[in-house]
N, C-alpha and C positions, 0 to 999 in steps of 0.2 A: 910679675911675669905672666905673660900670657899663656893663657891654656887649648892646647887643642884638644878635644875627646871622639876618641874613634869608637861605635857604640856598634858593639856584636864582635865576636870571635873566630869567625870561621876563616877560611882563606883570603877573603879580600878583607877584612878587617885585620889580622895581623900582616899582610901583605902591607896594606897603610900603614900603622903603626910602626912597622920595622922601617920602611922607608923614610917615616919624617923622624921619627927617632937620628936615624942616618945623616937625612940632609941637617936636622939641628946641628946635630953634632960636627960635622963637615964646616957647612958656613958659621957655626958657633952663634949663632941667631937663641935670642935671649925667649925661647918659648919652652914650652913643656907639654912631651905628650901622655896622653894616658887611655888607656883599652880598659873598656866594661863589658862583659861579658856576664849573660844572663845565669845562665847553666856554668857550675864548679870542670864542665868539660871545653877546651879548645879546639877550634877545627872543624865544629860544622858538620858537615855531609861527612867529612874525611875522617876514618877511621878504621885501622888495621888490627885481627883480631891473629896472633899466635898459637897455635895449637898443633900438639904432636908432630911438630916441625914444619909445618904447615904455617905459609903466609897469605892470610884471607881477608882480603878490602872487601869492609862494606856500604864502602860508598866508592868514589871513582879510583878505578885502579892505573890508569894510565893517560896519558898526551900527547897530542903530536909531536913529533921531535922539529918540526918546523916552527912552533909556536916559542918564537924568541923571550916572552915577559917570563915563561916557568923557567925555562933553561939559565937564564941573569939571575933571578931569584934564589936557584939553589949551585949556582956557580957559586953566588959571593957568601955563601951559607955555609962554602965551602965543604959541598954533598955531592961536586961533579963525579968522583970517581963510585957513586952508588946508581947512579944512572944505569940501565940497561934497556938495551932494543929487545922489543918482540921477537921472538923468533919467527920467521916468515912460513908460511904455507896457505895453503886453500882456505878459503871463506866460504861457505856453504849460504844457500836460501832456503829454504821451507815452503814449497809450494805443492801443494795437492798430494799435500802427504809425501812427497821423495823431496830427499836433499838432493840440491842442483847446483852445482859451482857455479858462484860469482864470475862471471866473464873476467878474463882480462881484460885492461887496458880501458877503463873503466874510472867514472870520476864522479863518488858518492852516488851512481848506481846510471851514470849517462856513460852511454856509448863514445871511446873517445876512439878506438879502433875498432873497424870492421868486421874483421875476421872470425875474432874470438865471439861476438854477436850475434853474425850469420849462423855460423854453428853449434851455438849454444841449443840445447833444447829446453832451456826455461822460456821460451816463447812460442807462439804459433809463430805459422809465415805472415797471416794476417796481420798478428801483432809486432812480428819484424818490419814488414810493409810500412804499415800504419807510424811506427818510430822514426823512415825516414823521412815522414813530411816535414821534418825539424828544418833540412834542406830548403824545401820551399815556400814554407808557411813565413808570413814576411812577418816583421818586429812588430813586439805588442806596441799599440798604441795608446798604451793604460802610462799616466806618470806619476799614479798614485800608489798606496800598496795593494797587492792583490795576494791571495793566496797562495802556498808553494802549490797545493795540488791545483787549482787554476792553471796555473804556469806552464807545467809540465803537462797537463793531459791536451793544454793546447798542441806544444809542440809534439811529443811523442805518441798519444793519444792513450786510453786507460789502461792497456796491458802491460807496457812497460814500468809505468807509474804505481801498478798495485803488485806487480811481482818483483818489483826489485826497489826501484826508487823510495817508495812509500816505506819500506821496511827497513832501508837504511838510514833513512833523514828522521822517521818519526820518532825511532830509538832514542838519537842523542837529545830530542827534546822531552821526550814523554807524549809526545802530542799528537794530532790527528792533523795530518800534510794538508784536507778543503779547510780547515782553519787557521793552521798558519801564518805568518805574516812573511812573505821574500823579503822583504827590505828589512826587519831586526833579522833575520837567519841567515839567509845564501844572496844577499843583497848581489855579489859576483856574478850569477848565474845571469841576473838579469841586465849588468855592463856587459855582460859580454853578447847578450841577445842583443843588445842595441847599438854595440860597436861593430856586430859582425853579422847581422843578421840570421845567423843559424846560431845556436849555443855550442852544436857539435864542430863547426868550424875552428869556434870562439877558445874554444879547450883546447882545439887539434893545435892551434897559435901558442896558448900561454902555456900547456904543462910540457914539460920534459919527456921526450922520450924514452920508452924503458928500453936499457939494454938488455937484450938476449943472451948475451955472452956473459956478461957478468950480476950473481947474484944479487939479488935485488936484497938490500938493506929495510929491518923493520922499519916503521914507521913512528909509530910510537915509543915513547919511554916508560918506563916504571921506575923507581927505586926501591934498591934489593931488600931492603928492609920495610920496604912501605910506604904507604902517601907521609902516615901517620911522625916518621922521621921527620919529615919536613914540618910538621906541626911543631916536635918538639925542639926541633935545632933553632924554628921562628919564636917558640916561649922562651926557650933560654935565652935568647938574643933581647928578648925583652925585661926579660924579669920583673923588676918593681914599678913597671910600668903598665903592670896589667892588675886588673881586679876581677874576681871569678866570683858567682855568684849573686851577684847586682845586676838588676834590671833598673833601666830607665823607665821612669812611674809616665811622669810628667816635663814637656821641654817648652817653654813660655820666652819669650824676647820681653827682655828690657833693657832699653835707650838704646847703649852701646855694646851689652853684653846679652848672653841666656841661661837664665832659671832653669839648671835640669836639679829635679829631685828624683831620687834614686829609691828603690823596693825598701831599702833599709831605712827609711824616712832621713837620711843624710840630705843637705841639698849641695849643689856645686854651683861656681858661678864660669862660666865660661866661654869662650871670644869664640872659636866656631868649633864645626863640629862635622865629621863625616860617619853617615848613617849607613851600616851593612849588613841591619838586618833585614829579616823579608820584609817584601813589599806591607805584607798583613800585617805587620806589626808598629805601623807607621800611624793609623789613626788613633789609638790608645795612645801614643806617645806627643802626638799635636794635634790633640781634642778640642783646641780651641782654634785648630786654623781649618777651613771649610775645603781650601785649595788641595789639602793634601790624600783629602778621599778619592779624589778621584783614580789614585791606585787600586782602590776596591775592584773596579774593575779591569785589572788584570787577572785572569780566571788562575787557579792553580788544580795538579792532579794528583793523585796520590801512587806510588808502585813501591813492590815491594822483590828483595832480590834471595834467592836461594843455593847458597853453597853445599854443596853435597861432595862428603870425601867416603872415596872406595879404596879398594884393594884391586890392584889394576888385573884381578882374572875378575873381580866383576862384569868386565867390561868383555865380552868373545871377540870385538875385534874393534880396537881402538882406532878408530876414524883418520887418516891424515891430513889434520886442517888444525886450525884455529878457534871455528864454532860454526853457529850458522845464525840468520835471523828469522823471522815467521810473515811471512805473507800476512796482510791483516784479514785475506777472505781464505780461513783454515780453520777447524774445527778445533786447533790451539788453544791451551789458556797464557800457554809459555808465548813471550815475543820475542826470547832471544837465549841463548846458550854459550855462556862462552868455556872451550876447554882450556882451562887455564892450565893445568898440567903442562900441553901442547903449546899455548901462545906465551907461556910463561914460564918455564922450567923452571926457576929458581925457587916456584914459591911449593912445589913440589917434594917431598921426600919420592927417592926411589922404591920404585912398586907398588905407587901409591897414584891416584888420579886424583882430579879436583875438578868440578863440572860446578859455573856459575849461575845458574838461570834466573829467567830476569819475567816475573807478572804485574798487571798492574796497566795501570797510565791511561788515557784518552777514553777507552772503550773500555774498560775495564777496571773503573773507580774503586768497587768495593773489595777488589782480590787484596791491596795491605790491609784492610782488616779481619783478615781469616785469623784462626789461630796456628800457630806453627804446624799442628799435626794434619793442618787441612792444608796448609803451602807445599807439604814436602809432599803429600798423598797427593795433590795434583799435578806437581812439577816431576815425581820420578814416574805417573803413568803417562804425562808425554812421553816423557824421556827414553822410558820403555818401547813407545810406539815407534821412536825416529830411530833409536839405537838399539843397539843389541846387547842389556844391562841384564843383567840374572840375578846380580846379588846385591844385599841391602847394604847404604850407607855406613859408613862408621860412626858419620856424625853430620851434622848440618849445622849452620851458622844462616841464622833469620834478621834480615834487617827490615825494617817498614820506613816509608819518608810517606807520611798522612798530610796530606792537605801541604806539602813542601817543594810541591812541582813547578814551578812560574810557566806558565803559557804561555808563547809570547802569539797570541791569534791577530788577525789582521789589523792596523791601526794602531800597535804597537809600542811603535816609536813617538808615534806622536803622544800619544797619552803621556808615557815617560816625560815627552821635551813640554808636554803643557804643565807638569809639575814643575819640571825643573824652572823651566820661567814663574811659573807664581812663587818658588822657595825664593829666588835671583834677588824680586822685587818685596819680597814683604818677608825675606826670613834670608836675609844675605848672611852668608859664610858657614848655609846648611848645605852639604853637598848629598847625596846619592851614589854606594856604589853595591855592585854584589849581583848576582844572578840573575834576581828580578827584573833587570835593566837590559845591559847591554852586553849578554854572554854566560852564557849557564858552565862554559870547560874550564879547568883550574888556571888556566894562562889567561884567559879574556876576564875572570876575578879577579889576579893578581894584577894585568894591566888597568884595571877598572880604580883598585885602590890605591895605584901610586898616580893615576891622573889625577884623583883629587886630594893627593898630600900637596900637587902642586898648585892645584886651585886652592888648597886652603893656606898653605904659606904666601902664597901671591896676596891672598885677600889681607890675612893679617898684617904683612908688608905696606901694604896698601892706607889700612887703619891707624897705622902708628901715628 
């Protein structure tokens, strides 16, 4: 019987394996699959900690509700009714020291309506000015990749870019917007620049209208009990088809098949294989193949996140929002805040707050390796300075991701598709999926690893 082996455990690796498990089982296809997993833990990043009725993600706590691969995922996992939306309210920025509401009508930090813009005072007029040459500055003539911050400080020019844009787009990667890559990120931003010549046109065209009359629905989902649910409803789903604790030593092709020997000096023989660990851990695993270094050069960062739980008279006067982000030109160490109490009631006991702050990433490499008493001394004397906290924590929850950030900076894609062609031709039926690649948020993993259950059932297909 033939073998598939999905190697790594976090979301796109059992996202794979539950899938071809699936499709085996469905078309009754004479294969077998099986998950290695290095670390005795599943899930990666994802991990929900309980405490004093408190539900605290220390890794991603939520998803777009539009992002259709997580929603399929935990429909059929049968998890739909743990689903919950954000609770809605203000988005705050961090600019020169005062919090300044996120403009309405706004799309990941571009102007899609006027009004709320014009009278925003998180810009000068200058820098209002300056945002509307988006209008007339004509379509890049670049068709290769170029930077987000390129991009954007053409069109808008640097005020909008560093008070609002930069602070929303750099968050979800960890990274710094002049090194970015548009085309692995916001590749959209830049169809729509070249189908409509303005971007702000380009949005006014493709989003939907908000209605005024009627509440505006979160956007995001969480589940009530946690990311971490869906980890365990994807191991039970797998059971004996996972192995914890095994690391892949060594992966070597012969003839028809591949040599993996395993940490426990086991060896396996097996037909193909789809790889979801990080990029970093690719050349120790195919030492003998030259082609596959070239991931070296995907840079990664390091950030680290700080949950802090009060007694809500800590707090003299509990903000009405969601959180806010940090301008990257602020005397911050924090880049981001999120009030979970407020954006997330569920994970909340009454009376009780929960403030997430987030240090670390692009500019700030060495903030996860502080020690805890140094993360929470920095994060609650921002915290102090933006908001109006008097009393000390109850408790804190420390997470670090050291050296686990994938960059995707400019050129991005291509490096990716130049492995993936030399894997194609000297190492066929090794696929690629997971963060590193093509999508760092839990839906673009989860669709990452059922595209290559289908490339790797296709290929075995193919073999017989």
């Amino acid at each position: 019987m033939k073998k598939l082996l999905v190697i790594g455990g976090g979301i796109t690796g059992l996202a794979a394996a539950y899938y071809a498990k699936e499709k085996i089982r469905e078309e009754n296809l004479p294969y077998k699959v099986k998950l290695v997993e290095a670390s005795e833990k599943l899930g990666g990043k994802i991990e929900t900690t309980h405490r004093d009725g408190f539900t605290i993600e220390r890794g991603p706590d939520s998803f777009l509700a539009r992002k259709q691969p997580a929603v399929d995922l935990i429909e059929q996992l049968g998890l739909q009714d743990e689903l919950v939306r954000n609770a809605t309210g203000l988005s705050y920025i961090l600019v020169k020291n005062k919090l300044h509401k996120i403009p309405p009508g706004s799309f990941m930090g571009v102007p899609v309506e006027a009004r709320p813009f014009v009278f925003s005072r998180l810009f000068s007029l200058r820098g209002k000015l300056r945002a509307t040459g988006d209008y007339i500055i004509p379509k890049s003539k670049e068709h290769g990749d170029q930077s987000l911050g390129k991009f954007f400080r053409r069109r808008f020019g640097d005020e909008l870019v560093e008070h609002l844009i930069e602070p929303l787009l750099s968050g979800i990667y960890s990274g710094d917007v002049d090194e970015m890559s548009l085309q692995a990120t916001f590749p959209n931003f830049y169809a729509l620049e070249q189908k409509h010549g303005s971007l702000i046109r380009g949005l006014q065209k493709a989003m939907p209208k908000r209605s005024k009359k009627k509440q505006q629905q979160g956007a995001f989902y969480a589940l009530k009990g946690g990311f971490q649910s869906l980890v365990d409803a994807l191991e039970k789903e797998l059971q004996h088809h996972v192995t914890k604790g095994i690391a892949v030593d060594h992966i070597e092709k012969k003839d028809h098949y591949y040599h993996v020997l395993y940490s426990d000096g086991t060896v396996d023989k097996i037909d193909t294989m789809i790889v979801t660990t990080p990029h970093t851990s690719l050349e120790h695993m195919f030492s003998k193949y030259d082609g596959v270094k070239e991931l070296k050069t995907i840079p990664t960062t390091s950030v680290a996140n700080v949950a802090l739980a009060f007694d809500e008279q800590s707090l003299r006067k509990d903000i009405d929002g969601t959180g806010f982000v940090v301008s990257r030109k602020s005397d911050f160490r924090i880049t981001a805040c999120t009030w979970t109490h407020r954006k997330w009631p569920h994970t909340t006991p009454k009376g009780q707050v929960l403030l997430r702050s987030y240090v670390g990433g692009a500019d700030d490499r060495e903030a996860a390796y502080l020690t805890d008493e140094e993360l929470v001394d920095i994060v609650l004397r921002d915290l102090r300075k933006i908001m109006n906290i008097t009393g000390s924590p109850n408790f804190s929850v420390i997470t670090r991701f050291q050296k686990a950030m994938p960059q995707y900076v400019v050129g991005h894609l291509e490096r990716v598709e130049k492995v993936e062609s030399y894997l194609q031709e000297n190492l066929p039926g090794v696929y690629l999926a997971g963060a590193s690649y093509r999508g760092v948020g839990v839906p673009d993993c989860i669709a990452q690893g059922k595209k290559a259950v289908t490339e790797a059932i296709s290929f075995l297909q193919q073999t017989e």
